[in-house]
LUMPA-497906 format. One record per residue (C-alpha): x, y, z; residue in three letters. Coordinates in steps of 0.1 Angstrom, whole numbers, padded with zeros to 4 digits, always signed. Example, Ala and Ser with C-alpha at 12.3 -4.5 7.8 and 13.67 -1.06 7.14 Angstrom:
+0123-0045+0078Ala/+0137-0011+0071Ser/
***
This chain:
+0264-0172-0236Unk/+0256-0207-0255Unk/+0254-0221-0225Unk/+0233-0200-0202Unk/+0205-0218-0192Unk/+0173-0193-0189Unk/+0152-0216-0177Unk/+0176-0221-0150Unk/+0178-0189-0134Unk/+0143-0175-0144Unk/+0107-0190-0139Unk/+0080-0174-0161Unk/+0047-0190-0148Unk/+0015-0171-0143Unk/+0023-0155-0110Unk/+0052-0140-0123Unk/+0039-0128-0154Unk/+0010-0111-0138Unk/+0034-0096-0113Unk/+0058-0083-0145Unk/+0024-0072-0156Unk/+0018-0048-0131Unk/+0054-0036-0130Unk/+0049-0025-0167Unk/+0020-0009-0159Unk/+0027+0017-0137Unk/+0060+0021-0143Unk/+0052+0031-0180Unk/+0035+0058-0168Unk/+0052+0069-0142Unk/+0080+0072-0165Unk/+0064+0097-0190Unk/+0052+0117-0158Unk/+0085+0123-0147Unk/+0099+0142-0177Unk/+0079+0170-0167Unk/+0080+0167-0132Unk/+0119+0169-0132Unk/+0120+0198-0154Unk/+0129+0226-0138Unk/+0134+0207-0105Unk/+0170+0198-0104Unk/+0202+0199-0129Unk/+0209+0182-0165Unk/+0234+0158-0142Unk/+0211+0148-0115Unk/+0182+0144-0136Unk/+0199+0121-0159Unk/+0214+0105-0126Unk/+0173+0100-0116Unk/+0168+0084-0147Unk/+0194+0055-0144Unk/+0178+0046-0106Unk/+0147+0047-0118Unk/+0159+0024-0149Unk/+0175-0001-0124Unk/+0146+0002-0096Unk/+0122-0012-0125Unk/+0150-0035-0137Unk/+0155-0048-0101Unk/+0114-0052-0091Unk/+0113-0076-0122Unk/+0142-0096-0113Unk/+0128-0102-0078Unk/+0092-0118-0094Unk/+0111-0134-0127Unk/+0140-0155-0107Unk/+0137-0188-0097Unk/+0166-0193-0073Unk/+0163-0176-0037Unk/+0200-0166-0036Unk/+0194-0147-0065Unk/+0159-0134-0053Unk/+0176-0120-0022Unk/+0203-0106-0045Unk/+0178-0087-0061Unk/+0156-0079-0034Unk/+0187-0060-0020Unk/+0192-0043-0049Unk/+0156-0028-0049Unk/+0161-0017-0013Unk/+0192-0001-0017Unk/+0183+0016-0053Unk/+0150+0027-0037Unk/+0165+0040-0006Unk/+0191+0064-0028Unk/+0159+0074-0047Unk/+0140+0084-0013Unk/+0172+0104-0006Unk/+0174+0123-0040Unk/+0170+0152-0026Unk/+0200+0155-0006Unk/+0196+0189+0010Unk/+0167+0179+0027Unk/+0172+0169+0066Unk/+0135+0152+0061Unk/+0145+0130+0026Unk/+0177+0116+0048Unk/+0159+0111+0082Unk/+0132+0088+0061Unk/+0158+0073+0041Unk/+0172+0058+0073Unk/+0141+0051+0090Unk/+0137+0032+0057Unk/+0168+0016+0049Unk/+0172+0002+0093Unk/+0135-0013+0087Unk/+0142-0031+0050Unk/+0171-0046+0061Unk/+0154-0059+0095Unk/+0129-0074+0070Unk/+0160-0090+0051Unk/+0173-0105+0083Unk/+0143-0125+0086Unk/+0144-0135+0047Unk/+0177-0146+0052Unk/+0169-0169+0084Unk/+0140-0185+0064Unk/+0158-0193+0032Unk/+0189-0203+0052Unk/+0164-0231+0070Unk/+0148-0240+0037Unk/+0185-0244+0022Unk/+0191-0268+0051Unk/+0166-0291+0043Unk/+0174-0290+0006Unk/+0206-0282-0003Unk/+0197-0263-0028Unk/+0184-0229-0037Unk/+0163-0232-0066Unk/+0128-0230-0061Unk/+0114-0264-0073Unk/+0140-0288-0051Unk/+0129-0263-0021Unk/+0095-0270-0031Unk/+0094-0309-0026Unk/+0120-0306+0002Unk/+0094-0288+0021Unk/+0071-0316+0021Unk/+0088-0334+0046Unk/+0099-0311+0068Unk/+0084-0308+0103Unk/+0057-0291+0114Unk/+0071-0268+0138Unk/+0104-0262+0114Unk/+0076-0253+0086Unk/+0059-0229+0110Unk/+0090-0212+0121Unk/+0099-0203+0086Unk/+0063-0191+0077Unk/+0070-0166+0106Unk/+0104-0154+0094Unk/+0087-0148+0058Unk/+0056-0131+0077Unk/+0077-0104+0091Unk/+0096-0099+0068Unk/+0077-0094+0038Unk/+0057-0082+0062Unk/+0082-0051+0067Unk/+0088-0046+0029Unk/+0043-0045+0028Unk/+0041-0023+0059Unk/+0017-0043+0077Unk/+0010-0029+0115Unk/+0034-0024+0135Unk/+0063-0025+0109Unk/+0051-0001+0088Unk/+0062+0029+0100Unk/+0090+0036+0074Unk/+0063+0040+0045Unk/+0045+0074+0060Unk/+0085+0084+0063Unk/+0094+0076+0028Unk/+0068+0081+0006Unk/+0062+0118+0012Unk/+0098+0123+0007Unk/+0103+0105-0028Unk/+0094+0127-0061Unk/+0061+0120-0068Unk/+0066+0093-0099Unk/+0084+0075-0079Unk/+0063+0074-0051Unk/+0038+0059-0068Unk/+0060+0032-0080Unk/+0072+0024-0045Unk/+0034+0024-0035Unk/+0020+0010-0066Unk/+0041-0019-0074Unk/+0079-0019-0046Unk/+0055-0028-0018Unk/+0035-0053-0037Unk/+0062-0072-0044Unk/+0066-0085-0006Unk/+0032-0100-0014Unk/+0042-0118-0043Unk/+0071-0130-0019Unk/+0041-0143+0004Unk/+0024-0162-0021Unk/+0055-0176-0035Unk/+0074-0186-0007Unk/+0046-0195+0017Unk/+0019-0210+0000Unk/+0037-0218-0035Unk/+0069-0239-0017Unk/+0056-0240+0018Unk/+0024-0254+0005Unk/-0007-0261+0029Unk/+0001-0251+0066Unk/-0019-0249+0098Unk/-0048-0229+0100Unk/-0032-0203+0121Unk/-0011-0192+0092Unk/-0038-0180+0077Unk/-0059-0161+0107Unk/-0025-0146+0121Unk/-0027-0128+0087Unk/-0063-0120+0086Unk/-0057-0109+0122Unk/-0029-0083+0108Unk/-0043-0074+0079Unk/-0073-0061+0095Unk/-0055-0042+0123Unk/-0034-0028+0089Unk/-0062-0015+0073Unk/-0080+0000+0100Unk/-0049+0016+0113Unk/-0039+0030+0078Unk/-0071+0044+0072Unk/-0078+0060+0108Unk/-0044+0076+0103Unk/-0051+0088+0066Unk/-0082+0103+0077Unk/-0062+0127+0098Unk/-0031+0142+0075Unk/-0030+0173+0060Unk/+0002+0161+0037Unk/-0014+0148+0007Unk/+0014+0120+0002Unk/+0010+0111+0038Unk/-0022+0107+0035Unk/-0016+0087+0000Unk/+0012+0069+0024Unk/-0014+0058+0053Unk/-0037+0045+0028Unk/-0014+0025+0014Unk/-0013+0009+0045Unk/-0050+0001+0048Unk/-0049-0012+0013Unk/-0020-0039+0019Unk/-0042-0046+0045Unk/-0070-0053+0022Unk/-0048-0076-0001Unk/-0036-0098+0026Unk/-0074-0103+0036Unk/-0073-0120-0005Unk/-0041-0139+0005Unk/-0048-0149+0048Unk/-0085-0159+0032Unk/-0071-0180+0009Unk/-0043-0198+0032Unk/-0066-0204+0053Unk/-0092-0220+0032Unk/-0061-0243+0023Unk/-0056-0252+0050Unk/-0096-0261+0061Unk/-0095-0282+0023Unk/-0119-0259+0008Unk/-0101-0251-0025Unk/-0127-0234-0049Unk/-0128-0206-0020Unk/-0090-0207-0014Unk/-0084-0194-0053Unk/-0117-0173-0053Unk/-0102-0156-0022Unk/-0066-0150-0040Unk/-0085-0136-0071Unk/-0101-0112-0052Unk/-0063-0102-0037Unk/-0045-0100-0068Unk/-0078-0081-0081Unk/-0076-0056-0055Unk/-0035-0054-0057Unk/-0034-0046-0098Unk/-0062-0022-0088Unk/-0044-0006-0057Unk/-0010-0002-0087Unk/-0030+0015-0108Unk/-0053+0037-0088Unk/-0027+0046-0063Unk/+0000+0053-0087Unk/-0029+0071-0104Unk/-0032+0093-0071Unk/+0005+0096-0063Unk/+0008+0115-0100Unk/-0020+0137-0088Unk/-0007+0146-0055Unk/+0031+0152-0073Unk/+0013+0177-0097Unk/-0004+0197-0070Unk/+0029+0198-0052Unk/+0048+0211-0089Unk/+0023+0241-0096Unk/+0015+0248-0060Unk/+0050+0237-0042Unk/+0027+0228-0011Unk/+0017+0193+0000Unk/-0002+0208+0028Unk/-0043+0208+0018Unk/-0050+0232+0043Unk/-0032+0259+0023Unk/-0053+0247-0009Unk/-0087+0251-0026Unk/-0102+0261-0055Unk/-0080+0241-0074Unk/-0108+0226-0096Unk/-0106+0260-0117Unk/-0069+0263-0124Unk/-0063+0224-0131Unk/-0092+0215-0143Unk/-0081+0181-0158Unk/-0053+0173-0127Unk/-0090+0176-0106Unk/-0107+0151-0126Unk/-0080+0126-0126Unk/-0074+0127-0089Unk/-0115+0127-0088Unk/-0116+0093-0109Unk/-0089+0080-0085Unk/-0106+0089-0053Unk/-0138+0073-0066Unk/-0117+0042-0072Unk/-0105+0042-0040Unk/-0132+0047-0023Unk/-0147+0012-0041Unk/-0177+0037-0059Unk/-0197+0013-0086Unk/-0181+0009-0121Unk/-0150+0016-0110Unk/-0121-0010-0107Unk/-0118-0004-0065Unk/-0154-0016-0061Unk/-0153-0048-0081Unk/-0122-0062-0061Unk/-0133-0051-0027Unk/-0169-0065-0033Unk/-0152-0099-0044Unk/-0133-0099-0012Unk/-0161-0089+0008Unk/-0180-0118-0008Unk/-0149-0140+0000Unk/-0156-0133+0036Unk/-0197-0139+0034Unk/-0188-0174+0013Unk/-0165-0185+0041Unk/-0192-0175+0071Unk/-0214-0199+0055Unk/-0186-0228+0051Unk/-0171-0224+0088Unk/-0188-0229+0120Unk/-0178-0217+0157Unk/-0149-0196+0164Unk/-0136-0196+0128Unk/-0173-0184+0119Unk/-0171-0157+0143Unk/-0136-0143+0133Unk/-0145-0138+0095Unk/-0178-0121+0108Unk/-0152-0094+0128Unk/-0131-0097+0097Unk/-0156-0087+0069Unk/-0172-0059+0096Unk/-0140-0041+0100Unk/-0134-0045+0060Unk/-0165-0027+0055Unk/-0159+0000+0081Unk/-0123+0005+0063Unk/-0145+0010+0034Unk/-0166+0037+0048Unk/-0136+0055+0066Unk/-0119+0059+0029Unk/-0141+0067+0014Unk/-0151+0101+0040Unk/-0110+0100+0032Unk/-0109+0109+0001Unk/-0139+0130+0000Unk/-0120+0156+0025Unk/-0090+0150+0003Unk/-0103+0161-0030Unk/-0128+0185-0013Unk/-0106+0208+0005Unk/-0083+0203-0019Unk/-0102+0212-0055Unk/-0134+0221-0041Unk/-0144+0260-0025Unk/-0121+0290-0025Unk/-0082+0291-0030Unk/-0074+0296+0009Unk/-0033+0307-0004Unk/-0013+0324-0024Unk/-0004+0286-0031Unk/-0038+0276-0049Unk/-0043+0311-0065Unk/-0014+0311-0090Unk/-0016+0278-0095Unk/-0018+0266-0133Unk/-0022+0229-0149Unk/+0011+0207-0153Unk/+0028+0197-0182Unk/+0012+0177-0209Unk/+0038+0148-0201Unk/+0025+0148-0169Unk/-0010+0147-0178Unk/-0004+0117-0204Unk/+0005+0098-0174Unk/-0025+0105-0151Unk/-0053+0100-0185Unk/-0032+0063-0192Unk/-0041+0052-0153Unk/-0075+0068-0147Unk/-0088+0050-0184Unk/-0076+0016-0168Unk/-0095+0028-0135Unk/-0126+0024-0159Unk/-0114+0001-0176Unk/-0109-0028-0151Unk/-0138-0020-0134Unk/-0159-0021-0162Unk/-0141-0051-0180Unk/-0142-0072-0145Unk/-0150-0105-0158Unk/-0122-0110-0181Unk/-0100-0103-0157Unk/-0111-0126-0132Unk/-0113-0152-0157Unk/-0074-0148-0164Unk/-0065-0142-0124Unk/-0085-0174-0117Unk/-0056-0195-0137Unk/-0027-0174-0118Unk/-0047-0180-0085Unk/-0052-0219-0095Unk/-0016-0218-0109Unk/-0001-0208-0073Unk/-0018-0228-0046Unk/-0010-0256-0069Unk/-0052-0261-0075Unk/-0066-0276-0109Unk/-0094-0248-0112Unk/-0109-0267-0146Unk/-0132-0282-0127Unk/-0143-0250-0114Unk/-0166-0232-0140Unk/-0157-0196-0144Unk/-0180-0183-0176Unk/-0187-0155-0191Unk/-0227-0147-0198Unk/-0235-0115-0205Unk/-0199-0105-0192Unk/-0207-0116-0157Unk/-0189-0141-0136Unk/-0202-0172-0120Unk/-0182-0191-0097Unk/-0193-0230-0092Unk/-0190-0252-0071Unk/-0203-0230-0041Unk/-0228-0209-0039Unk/-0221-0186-0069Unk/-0209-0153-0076Unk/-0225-0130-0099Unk/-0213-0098-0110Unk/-0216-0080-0137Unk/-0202-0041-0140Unk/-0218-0031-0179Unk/-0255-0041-0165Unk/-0246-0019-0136Unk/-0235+0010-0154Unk/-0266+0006-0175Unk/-0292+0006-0148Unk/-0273+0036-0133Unk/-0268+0052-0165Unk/-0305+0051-0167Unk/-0314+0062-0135Unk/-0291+0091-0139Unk/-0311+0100-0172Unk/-0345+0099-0153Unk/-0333+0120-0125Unk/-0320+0145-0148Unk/-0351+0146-0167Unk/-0370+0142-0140Unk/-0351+0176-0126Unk/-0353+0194-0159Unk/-0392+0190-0159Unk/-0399+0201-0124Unk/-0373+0226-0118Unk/-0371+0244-0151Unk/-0374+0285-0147Unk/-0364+0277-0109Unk/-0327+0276-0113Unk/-0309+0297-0089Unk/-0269+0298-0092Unk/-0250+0309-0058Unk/-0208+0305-0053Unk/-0196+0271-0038Unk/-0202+0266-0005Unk/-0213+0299+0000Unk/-0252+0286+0016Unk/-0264+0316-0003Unk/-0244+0338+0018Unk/-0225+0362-0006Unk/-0195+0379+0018Unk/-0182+0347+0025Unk/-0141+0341+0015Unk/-0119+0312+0023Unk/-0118+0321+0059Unk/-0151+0306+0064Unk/-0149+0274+0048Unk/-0145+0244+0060Unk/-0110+0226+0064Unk/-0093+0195+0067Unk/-0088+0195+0105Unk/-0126+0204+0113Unk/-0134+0177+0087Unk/-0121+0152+0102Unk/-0130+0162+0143Unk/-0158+0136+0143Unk/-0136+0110+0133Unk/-0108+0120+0155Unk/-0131+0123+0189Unk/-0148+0086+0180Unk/-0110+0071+0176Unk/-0098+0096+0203Unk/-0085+0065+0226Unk/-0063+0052+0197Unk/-0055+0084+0182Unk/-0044+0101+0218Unk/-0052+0139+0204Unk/-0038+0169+0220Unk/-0040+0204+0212Unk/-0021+0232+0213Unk/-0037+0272+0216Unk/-0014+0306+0213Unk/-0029+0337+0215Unk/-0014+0372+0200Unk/-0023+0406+0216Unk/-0014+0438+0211Unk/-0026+0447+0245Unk/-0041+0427+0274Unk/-0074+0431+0266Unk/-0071+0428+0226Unk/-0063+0396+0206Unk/-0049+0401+0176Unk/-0048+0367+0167Unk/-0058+0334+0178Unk/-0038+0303+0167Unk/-0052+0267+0170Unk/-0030+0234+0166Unk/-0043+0201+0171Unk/-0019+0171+0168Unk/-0029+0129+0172Unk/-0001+0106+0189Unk/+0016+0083+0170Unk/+0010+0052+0195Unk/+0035+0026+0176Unk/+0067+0055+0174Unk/+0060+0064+0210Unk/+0054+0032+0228Unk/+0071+0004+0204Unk/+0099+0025+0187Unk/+0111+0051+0211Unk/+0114+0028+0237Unk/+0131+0001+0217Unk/+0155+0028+0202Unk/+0160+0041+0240Unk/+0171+0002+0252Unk/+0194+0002+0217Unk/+0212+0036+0227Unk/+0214+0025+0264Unk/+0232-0010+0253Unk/+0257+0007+0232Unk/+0267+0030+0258Unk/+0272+0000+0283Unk/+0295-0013+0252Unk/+0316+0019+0251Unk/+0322+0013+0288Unk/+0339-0024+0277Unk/+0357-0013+0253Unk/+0378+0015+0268Unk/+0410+0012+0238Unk/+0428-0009+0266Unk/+0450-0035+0246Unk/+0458-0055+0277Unk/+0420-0057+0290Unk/+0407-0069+0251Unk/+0439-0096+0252Unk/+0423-0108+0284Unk/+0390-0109+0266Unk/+0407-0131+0243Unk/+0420-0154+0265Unk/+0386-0156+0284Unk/+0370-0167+0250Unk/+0395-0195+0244Unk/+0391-0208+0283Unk/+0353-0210+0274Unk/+0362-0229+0244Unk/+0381-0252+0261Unk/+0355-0255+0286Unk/+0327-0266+0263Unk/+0354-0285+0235Unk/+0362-0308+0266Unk/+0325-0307+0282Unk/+0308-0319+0250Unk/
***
């Protein structure tokens, strides 16, 4: 061991301590959740067997973001697939746990095979896999070799992010994980593909053409409003979790495409404000995702439905689960104070900084960019206001919500940790930006002292430029004191007035959960505005006791899933067809494979004697 070289093998620079950072920090968590979730759920054996894959998934994400060599990157990279593909399968018995597990495990490694192409072209050129000699090797490579490896690493890290169309494995996997470590898959597995971005592509790669960074832009935007639209539509809470984990890749890789593309326009005071605001929003996405992800697991446990139709009411018999999954929501959803709003207005302002500094079509494209950011804004947060309505809000609509009762208090230590750092980083945003500025500088290879990031009145002023100011305490005072002056305001004209009806009830008093609204109407308007994406159909049964009396009346409404049916399927169907032509080859003759040998070495001969 005396002569193991660390420093040889791992690289501990900003990027990857910040990345270590936010593997720590939901994985802590995550890890005290799950010694109540498991109890009760499986054996002594398999729930000791969970705890060794969760040991080596965490193990496994830090290797990928601590190693400085890319044959042992991939090494590790493969190890996190493959332990997080036997922890999507934990549950054996489950047809649905081993049909995602594939779905999941065929995608990854279709993601690897691209990894593997790029870093087998950036060996080439260096002859050597460590990250440094890569580095410098890459600054004379061509153009065109440069840009084909940039595509290789787009798709697949793009895979491992889920970025549209390859992100169809996450809805799949998710749901079918347990619940602590969903949210480590969502809050930190899937982040990792973006450190793999920044590292590989604009850490090594270094400054490309500017269509690197509008082909992501141009993704990330379809990501998020894809993720959202479909979020907006699930009943399963994970899925729902799942498809919003889509939109919010999306919404980090407008940070990164922002910022490669201001690198490659020479505009570098934007290019590290714009990855600031991407690792802001991706530490904040870990923590209020993994935040949500607990929530949704401890529904599930004292419910054992994931399905929010058959919920309600749930406010009343877990009072605390309700305002955890409450504080995530608002996060989400980018509300003021919170940490969601302080790294999706610093994108946002990314975009409006870099409208003024382009011209033409570039100006143009980040105007369509920061519009469909803000839509993707408005559509989660309508999300999560159906998700934590119909879900904690109105009447129990089941036996499901009605004997519900709150979760262990291992459990709930893990949801308190992550909704106190919702607060926190949105109310401590300066000093965090200050410390992401040097990892942002740090990465695209950008001295940022000349940049003044300072802290008055803990706000944050960017210069050069234009200037950013923001500052989260002044904003919860002035809203602290306008919610004192409404209330008082409210206690002086309405006192002796008060009049207390049910929820939802409209003053009504025979109304039950019948009545109420649900998930499905909720989200009609949404679904008849994206009706030529979403493709809905609907499906009607009635049940009589005679022909002229209805018993009942059952109403189903279903949305197409446009990328399975028209990408997927069809792909799968050519796949199926070319392996049946290969059966037909490959009869068992021995005398017709011989003479498949001897036509090889004719064509050998051929081309040996040609060339």
């Amino acid at each position: 061991m005396a002569y193991l070289n660390l420093s040889k093998i791992f690289i501990f620079d900003p990027l990857s301590i910040f990345f270590l950072a936010v593997i720590v920090i939901v994985s802590l968590p995550s890890a005290v959740y799950s010694i109540g979730y498991l109890r009760g759920e499986t054996t002594v054996r398999k729930t000791f067997l969970a705890w060794i894959l969760l040991a080596f998934f965490i193990v496994s994400m830090g290797l990928v973001v601590s190693v400085r060599n890319i044959f042992l990157f991939l090494v590790a990279w493969e190890i996190m697939s493959l332990v997080s593909y036997f922890l999507v399968i934990f549950d054996t018995k489950s047809e649905k746990s081993i049909q995602a597990g594939t779905i999941y495990i065929i995608m990854t490694h279709i993601g690897t095979a691209f990894l593997v192409a790029a870093f087998m072209m950036m060996y080439k050129c260096a002859h050597s896999f460590d990250f440094m000699v890569v580095k410098n090797a890459c600054l004379s490579m061509p153009t065109h070799e440069r840009s084909i490896i940039f595509t290789f690493l787009l798709i697949g890290f793009g895979t491992k992010a889920g970025i549209v169309p390859l992100h169809i494995w996450l809805p799949y996997a998710h749901p079918q994980a347990p619940s602590h470590i969903s949210s480590i898959m969502s809050g930190v597995m899937i982040k990792t593909a973006v450190y793999g971005m920044i590292r590989f592509i604009i850490y090594i790669l270094g400054p490309g053409d500017r269509w690197w960074g509008i082909s992501i832009l141009a993704f990330a935007v379809i990501t998020c409003l894809v993720g959202v639209i479909y979020a907006l539509m699930e009943r399963d809470i994970k899925k729902l979790l799942a498809y919003s984990s889509v939109e919010n890749m999306g919404i980090i890789l407008l940070g990164v495409g922002l910022s490669i593309y201001f690198l490659s326009v020479n505009i570098p005071y934007l290019a590290v404000f714009s990855m600031v605001a991407g690792l802001y929003h991706l530490i904040n996405h870990a923590i209020f995702k993994a935040l949500l992800f607990l929530c949704a697991g401890s529904v599930y446990k004292a419910t054992g439905t994931r399905n929010i139709e058959k919920l309600g009411g749930l406010i009343k018999k877990m009072p605390q689960t309700a305002v955890y999954f409450l504080i995530g929501a608002m996060a989400i959803s980018a509300l003021p104070l919170l940490n969601g709003f302080v790294s999706e207005w610093l994108t946002l302002q990314a975009f409006f900084m870099g409208v003024v500094n382009a011209s033409g079509a570039s100006r143009i494209f980040l105007i369509v960019c920061a519009g469909a950011l803000a839509l993707t804004l408005g559509l989660a947060s309508a999300c999560f206001v159906r998700a934590f309505g119909i879900t904690f809000l109105a009447k129990g609509r089941t036996h499901h919500s009605l004997n519900a009762k709150e979760v262990s208090l291992s459990m709930r230590s893990g949801m308190f940790f992550l909704s106190g750092l919702c607060i926190i980083f949105g109310l401590g945003a300066a000093y965090i930006i200050k410390i992401l500025a040097s990892v942002a500088g740090e990465a695209a290879g950008i001295n940022i002292s000349a940049m003044k990031f300072s802290l008055n009145n803990f706000a944050l002023t960017l210069q050069p430029g234009r200037g950013v100011y923001l500052s989260t305490p002044i904003l919860a005072g002035v809203l602290a004191i306008l919610a004192i002056t409404a209330f008082a305001t409210y206690k002086m004209i309405g006192r002796g007035r008060r009049v207390v009806y049910n929820t939802w009830d409209c003053g009504y008093y025979k109304l039950d959960s019948r009545n109420e609204y649900t998930a499905t109407a909720f989200s009609k308007p949404f679904r008849i505005v994206f009706s030529f994406f979403l493709l809905p159909f609907r499906k009607t049964q009635k049940i009589r006791d005679s022909f002229y009396h209805v018993k009942s009346f059952n109403y189903e409404t279903r949305t197409t899933k446009i990328f399975i049916k028209y990408v997927y399927e069809p792909a799968l169907s050519l796949i199926i067809r070319l392996a049946k032509f290969m059966r037909k080859i490959q009869p068992g003759s021995i005398h017709l494979y011989l003479s498949y040998i001897f036509a090889a070495l004719l064509l050998l001969i051929f081309f040996v004697n040609k060339f």
